[in-house]
C-alpha positions as CSV (number, residue, x, y, z in Angstrom):
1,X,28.0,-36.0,38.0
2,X,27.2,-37.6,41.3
3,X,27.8,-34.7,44.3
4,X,29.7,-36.2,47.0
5,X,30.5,-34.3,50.1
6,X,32.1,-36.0,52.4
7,X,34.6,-38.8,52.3
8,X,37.9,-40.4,54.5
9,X,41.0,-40.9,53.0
10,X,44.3,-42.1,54.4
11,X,47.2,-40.0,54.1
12,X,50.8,-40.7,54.7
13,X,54.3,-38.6,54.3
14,X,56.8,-40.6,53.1
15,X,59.8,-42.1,55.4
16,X,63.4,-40.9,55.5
17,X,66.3,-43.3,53.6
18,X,68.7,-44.8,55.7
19,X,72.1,-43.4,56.2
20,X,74.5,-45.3,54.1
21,X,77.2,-47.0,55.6
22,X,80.5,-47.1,53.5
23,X,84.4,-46.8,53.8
24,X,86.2,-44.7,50.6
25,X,87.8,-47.3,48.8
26,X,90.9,-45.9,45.8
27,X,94.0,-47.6,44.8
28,X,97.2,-46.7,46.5
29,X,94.5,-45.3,49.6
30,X,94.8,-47.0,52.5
31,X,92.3,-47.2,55.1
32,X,89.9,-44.7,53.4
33,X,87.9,-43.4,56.0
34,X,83.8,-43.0,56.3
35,X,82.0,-42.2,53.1
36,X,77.9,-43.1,53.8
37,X,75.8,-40.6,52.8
38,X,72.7,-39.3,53.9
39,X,69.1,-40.9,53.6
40,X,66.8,-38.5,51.6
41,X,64.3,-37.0,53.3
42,X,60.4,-38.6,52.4
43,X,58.2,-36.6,50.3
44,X,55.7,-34.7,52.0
45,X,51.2,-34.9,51.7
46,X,49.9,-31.4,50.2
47,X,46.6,-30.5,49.7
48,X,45.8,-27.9,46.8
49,X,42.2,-26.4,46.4
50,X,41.5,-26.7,42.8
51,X,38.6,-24.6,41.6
52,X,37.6,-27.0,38.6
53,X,37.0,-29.5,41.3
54,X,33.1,-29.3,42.4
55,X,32.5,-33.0,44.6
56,X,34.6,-35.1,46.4
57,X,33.5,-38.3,44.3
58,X,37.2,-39.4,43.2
59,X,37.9,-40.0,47.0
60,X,34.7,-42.9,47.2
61,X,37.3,-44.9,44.8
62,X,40.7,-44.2,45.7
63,X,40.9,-43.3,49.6
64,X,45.1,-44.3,49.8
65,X,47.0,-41.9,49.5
66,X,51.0,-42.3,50.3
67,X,54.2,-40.5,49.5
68,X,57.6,-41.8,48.3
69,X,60.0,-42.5,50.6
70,X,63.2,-40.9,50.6
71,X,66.1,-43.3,48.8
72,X,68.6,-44.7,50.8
73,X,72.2,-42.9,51.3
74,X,75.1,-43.8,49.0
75,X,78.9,-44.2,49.3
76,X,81.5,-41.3,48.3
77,X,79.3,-38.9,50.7
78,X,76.5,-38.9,48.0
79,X,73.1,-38.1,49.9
80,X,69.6,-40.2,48.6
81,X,67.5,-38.6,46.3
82,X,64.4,-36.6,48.3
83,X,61.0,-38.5,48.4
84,X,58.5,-36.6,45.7
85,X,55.5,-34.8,47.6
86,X,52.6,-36.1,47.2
87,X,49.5,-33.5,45.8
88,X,46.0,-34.0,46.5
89,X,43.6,-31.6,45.3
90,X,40.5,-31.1,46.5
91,X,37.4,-28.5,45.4
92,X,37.3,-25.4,46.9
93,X,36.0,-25.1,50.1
94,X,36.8,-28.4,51.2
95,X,38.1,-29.0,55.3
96,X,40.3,-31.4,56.2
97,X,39.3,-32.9,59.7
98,X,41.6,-35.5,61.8
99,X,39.1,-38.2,62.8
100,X,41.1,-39.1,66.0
101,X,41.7,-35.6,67.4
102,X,38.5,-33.7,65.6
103,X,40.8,-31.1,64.6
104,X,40.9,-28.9,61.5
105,X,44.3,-29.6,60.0
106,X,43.6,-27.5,56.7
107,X,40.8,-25.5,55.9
108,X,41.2,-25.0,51.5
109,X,39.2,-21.6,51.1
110,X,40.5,-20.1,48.0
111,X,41.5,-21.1,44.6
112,X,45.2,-22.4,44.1
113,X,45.9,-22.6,47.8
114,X,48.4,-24.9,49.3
115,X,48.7,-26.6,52.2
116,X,51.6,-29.2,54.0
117,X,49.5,-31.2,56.5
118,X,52.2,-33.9,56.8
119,X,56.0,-33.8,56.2
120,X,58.0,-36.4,54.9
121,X,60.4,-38.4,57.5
122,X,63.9,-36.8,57.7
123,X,67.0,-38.8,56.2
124,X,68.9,-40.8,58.6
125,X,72.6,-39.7,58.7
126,X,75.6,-41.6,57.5
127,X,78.1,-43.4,58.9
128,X,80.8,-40.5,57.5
129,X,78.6,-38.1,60.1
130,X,79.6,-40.1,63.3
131,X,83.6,-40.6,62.5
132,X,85.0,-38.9,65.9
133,X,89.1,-38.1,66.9
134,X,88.3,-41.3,68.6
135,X,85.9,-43.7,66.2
136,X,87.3,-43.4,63.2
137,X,85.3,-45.9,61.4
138,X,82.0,-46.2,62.8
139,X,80.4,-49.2,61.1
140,X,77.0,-47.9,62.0
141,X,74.6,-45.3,60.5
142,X,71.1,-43.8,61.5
143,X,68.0,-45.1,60.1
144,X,65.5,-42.7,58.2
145,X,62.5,-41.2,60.2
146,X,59.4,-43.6,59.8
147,X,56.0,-41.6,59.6
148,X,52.4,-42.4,60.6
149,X,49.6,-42.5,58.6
150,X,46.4,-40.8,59.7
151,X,42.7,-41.1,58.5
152,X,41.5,-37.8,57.8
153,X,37.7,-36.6,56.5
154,X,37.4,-34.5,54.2
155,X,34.1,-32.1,54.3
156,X,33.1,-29.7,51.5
157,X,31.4,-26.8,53.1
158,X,30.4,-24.1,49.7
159,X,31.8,-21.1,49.3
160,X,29.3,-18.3,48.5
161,X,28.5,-14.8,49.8
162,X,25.6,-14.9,50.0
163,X,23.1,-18.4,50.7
164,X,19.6,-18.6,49.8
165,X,17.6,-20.7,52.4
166,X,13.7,-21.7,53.0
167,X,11.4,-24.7,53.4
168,X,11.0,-26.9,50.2
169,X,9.1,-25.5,47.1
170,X,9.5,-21.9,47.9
171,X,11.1,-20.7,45.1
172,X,14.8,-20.9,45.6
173,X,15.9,-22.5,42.7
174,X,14.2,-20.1,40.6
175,X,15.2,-17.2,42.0
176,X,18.8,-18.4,41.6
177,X,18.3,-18.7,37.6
178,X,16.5,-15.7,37.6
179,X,19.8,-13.5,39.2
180,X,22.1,-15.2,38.1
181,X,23.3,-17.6,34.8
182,X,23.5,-21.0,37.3
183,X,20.3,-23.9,35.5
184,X,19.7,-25.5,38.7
185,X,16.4,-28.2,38.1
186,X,13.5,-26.4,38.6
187,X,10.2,-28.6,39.3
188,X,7.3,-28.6,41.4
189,X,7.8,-31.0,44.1
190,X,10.0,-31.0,47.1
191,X,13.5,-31.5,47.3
192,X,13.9,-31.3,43.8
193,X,17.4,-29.7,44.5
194,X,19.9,-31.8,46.5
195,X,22.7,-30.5,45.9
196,X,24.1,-26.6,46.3
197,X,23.9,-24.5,43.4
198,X,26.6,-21.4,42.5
199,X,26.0,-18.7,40.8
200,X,27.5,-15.1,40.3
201,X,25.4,-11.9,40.4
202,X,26.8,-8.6,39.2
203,X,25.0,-5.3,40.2
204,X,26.3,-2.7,38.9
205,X,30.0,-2.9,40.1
206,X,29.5,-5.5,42.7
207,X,29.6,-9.0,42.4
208,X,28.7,-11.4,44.8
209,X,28.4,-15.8,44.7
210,X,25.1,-16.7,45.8
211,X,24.1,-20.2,46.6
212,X,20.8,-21.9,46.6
213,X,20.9,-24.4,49.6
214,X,18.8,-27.6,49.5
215,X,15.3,-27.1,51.2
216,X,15.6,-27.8,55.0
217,X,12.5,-29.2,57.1
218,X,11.8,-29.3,60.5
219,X,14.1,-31.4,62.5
220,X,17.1,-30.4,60.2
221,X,19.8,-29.0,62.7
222,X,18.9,-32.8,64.1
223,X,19.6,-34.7,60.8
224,X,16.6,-34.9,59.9
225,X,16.1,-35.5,55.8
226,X,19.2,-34.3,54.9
227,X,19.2,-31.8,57.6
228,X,23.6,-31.7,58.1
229,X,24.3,-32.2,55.0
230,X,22.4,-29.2,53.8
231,X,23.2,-27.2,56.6
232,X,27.0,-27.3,56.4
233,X,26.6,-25.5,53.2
234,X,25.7,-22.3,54.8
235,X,28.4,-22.1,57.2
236,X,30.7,-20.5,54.9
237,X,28.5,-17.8,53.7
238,X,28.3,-14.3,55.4
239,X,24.7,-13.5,55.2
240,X,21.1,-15.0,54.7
241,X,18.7,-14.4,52.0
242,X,15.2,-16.1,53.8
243,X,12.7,-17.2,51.1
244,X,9.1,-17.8,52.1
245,X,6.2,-18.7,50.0
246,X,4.0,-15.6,50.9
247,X,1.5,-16.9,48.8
248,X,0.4,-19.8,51.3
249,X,-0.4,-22.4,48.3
250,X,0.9,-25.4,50.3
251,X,-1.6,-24.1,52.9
252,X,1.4,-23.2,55.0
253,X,1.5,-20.5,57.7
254,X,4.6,-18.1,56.3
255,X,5.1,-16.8,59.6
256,X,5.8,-20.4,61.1
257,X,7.6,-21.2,58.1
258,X,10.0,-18.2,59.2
259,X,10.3,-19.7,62.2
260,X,10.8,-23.1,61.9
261,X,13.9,-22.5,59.7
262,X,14.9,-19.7,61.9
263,X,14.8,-22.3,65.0
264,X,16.8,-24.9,62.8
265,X,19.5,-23.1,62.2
266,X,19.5,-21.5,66.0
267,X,20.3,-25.1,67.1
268,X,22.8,-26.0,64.5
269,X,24.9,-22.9,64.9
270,X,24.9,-19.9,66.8
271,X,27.1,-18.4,63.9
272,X,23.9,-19.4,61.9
273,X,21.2,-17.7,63.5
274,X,23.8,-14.6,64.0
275,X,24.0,-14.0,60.2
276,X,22.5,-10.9,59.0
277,X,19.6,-12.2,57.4
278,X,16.8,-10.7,54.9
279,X,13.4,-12.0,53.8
280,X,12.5,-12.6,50.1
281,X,8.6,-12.8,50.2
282,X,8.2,-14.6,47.3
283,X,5.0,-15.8,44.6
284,X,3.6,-12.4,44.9
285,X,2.0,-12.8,41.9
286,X,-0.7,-15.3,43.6
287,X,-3.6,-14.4,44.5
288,X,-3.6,-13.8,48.7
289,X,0.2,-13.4,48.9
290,X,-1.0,-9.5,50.0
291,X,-2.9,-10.6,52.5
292,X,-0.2,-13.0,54.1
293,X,2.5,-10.2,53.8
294,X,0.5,-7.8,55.7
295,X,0.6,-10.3,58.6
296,X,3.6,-10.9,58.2
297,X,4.9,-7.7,58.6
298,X,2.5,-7.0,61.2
299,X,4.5,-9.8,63.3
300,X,7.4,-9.1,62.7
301,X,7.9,-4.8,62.4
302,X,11.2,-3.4,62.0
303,X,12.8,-6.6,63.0
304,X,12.8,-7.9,59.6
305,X,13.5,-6.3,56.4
306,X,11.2,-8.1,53.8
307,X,11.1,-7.5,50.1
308,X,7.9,-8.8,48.1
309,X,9.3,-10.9,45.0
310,X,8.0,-13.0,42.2
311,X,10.6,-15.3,40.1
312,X,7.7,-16.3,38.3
313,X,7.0,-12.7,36.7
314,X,10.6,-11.6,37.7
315,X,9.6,-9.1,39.6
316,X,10.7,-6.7,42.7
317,X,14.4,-8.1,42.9
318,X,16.4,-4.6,42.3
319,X,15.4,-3.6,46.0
320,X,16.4,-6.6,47.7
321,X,19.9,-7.0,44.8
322,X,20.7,-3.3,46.4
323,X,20.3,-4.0,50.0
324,X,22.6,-7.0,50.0
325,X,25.1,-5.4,48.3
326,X,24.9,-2.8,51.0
327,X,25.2,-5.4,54.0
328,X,28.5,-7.3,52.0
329,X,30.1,-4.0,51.7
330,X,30.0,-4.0,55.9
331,X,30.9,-7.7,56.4
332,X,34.2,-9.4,56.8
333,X,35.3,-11.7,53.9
334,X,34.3,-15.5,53.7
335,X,34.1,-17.2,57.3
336,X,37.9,-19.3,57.4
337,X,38.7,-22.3,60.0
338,X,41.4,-22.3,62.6
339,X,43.8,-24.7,61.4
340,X,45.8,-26.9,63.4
341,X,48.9,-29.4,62.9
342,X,49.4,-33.0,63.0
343,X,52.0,-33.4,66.0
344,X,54.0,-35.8,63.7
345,X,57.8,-34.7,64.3
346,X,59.7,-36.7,67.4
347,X,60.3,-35.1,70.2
348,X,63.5,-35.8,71.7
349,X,63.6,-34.2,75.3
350,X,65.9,-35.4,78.0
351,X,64.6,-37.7,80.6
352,X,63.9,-41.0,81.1
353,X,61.0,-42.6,83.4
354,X,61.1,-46.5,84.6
355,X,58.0,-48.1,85.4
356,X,57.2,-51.3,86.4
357,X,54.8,-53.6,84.5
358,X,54.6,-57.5,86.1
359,X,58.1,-58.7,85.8
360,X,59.4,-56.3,83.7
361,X,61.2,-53.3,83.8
362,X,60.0,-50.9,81.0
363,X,61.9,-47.7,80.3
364,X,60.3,-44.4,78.4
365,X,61.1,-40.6,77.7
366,X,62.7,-38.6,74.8
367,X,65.9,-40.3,75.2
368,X,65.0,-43.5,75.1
369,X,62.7,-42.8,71.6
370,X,65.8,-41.0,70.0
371,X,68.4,-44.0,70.5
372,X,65.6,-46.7,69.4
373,X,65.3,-44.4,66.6
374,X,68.5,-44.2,65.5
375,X,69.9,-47.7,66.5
376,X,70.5,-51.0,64.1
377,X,69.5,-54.0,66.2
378,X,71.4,-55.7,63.7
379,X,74.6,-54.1,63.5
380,X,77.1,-54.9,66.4
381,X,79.1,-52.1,66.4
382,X,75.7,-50.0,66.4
383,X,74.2,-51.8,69.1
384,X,77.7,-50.9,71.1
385,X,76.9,-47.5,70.5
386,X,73.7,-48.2,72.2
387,X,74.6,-49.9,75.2
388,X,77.6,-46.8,75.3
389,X,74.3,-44.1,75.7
390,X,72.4,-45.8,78.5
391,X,75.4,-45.9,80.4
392,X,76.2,-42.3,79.7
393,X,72.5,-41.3,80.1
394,X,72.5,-43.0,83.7
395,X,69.8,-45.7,82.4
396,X,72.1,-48.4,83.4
397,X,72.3,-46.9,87.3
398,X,68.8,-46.0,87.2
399,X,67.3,-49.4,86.4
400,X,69.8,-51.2,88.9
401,X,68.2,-48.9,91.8
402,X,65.1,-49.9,90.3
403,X,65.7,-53.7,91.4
404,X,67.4,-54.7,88.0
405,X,69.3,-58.1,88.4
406,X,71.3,-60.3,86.2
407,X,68.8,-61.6,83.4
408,X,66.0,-59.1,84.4
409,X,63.7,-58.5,81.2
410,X,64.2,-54.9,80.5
411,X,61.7,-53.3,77.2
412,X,62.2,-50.1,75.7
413,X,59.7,-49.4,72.8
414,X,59.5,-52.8,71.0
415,X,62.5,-53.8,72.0
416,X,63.2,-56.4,75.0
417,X,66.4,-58.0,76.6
418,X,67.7,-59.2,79.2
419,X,69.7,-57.3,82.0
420,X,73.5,-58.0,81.9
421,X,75.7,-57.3,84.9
């Protein structure tokens, strides 16, 4: 299966039903009063982590994703039926990232979890819910809440414990089928793996998921090869497992192979280069790797804890098993995202503000948005309703002492119309 890591999708909640308008209608009832029923509410976008997911490859082919909207009210007071929310699941570990803000708007760290990141429109409200001691019979209702859609990215960042990292043809792969039951492709040339591999190691009563990251080069934190991609893998896991070739067959300097990781991930992340970290000296079993350890240590001291290996002979790993089970015993659980929340829902406060733009007179503010949003332009007795709230609000008064004058073009939202004294 293809491993896809990234993708953009477009989510939207589903709007709210119209208010119903109707008048009870019975033999030998006169004048039955109002009846309309409420709009359902739209059905709302969740996101489930779903640990048999691994990629996000279904989102390359279907990247629209929208919920019902709520059905429209009925007569006899009978409310609509509630838009169905909409589930997406994505693998574990997967963000969700608004592309216009930047911001985290779910972070799906553990197995089964749920998350609302947008909630369907709310029902408009029947005519029945504006009948007044004075309007009896309102021939107007309010129109469901209309939602936006958003364009989100979604970004699968693996979730392991522990994350084995080093230059290209070091060993990693190996070392992960040798500790654990994960067949990652083992071959030697570079950047055979592309793709994280999982597996779970058990020491005695521990257990612990350790990843094998892609081989990362220098340039990486830049993009360079796959630099990102690869390095957005470790930014879950909560410590390091560093794995040079001590054996210098690629005539390669270990200690600058050290290094140049080390660097790579000091510019990609502080969080990076802050991980508690441990060397696996690995390919012991070649000739000069003694040599080259001695060195190494000899750079390095007590600043580094390194433990000779060889996956090849499968040798020296019950030290180094021990010692990260030690540090994961000290360290807080799997690194988790702030999350944020799409400002979706209206916001209705008081106030007004009247600006000029050319000719026009354009009117904003909370009350304005909430009688647009619950006004029929195409209902008269609605539209009475309307012109009743600017009066009451102080609009009308306002836009005269802002120069208003018979047939003065007046716009509110979409909406423009002429001034009438």
């Amino acid at each position: 299966m293809q491993f896809v890591d990234k993708a953009k999708v477009i989510i939207k909640a589903g709007d709210g039903g119209d208010g119903s308008v109707s008048f009870h209608r019975e033999k030998y009832v006169l004048r039955g009063g109002p009846d309309g029923g409420d709009g359902g509410n739209g059905g709302s976008i969740i996101f489930e982590a779903d640990e048999n997911m691994s990629t996000l490859l279904d989102f390359k082919f279907s990247r629209h994703f929208r919920a019902p909207r709520g059905e429209n009210g009925k007569a006899q007071l009978m409310r609509g039926k509630n838009g169905q929310d909409l589930v997406i699941k994505v693998p574990v570990g997967t963000l969700v990232r608004d592309i216009e803000t930047g911001r985290i708007i779910a972070d799906m760290n553990k197995p089964g979890r749920r998350r609302v990141v947008l909630r369907g429109g709310r029902g408009g409200r029947g005519n029945a819910r504006f009948a007044t001691p004075t309007r009896q019979s309102p021939r107007f209702s309010q129109p469901g809440q209309k939602v936006h859609e958003h364009e989100v990215e979604l970004e699968l960042k693996t979730i392991a414990d522990v994350g084995l990292i080093g230059l290209p043809n070091v060993g990693k792969s190996t070392i992960l089928s040798v500790l654990t039951s994960a067949k990652p492709k083992i071959a030697n040339y570079h950047f055979t793996t592309l793709t994280p591999n999982l597996g779970v190691v058990k020491r005695y009563d521990h257990t612990f998921v350790l990843a094998d990251i892609p081989g990362l080069i220098e340039g990486a934190a830049d993009g360079a090869g796959l630099g990102h991609d690869f390095l957005r893998h470790i930014e879950r896991t909560r410590m390091l497992v560093h794995v040079v070739d001590m054996s210098g067959c690629e005539y390669r300097n270990p200690i600058d192979d050290y290094r140049q990781i080390n660097d790579e991930l000091s510019k990609y992340s502080t969080r990076l280069s802050e991980l508690p970290q441990l060397v696996a000296a690995n390919k012991m079993d070649i000739t000069g790797a003694e040599e080259y350890l001695y060195f190494f240590k000899e750079e390095f001291g007590d600043n580094v804890k390194v433990f000779p290996v060889s996956a090849a002979s499968v040798q020296g790993f019950d030290a180094l098993l021990d010692e990260i089970v030690k540090i994961l015993d000290t360290l807080p659980k799997t690194f988790e995202y702030e999350e944020d929340n799409f400002d979706d829902a209206p916001s209705y406060e008081k106030g007004f503000n009247i600006e000029r733009d050319g000719d026009v007179l354009v009117v904003t503010g909370g009350s304005v948005d909430y009688i647009l949003d619950t006004t029929y332009a195409d209902d008269e007795e609605s539209m009475r309703r309307f012109q009743q709230y600017l009066i009451r609000e102080g609009i009308i008064d306002a836009l005269r002492k802002a120069g208003a004058t018979e047939n003065s073009v007046i716009r509110m939202g979409e909406w423009e119309f002429d001034f009438i004294e």
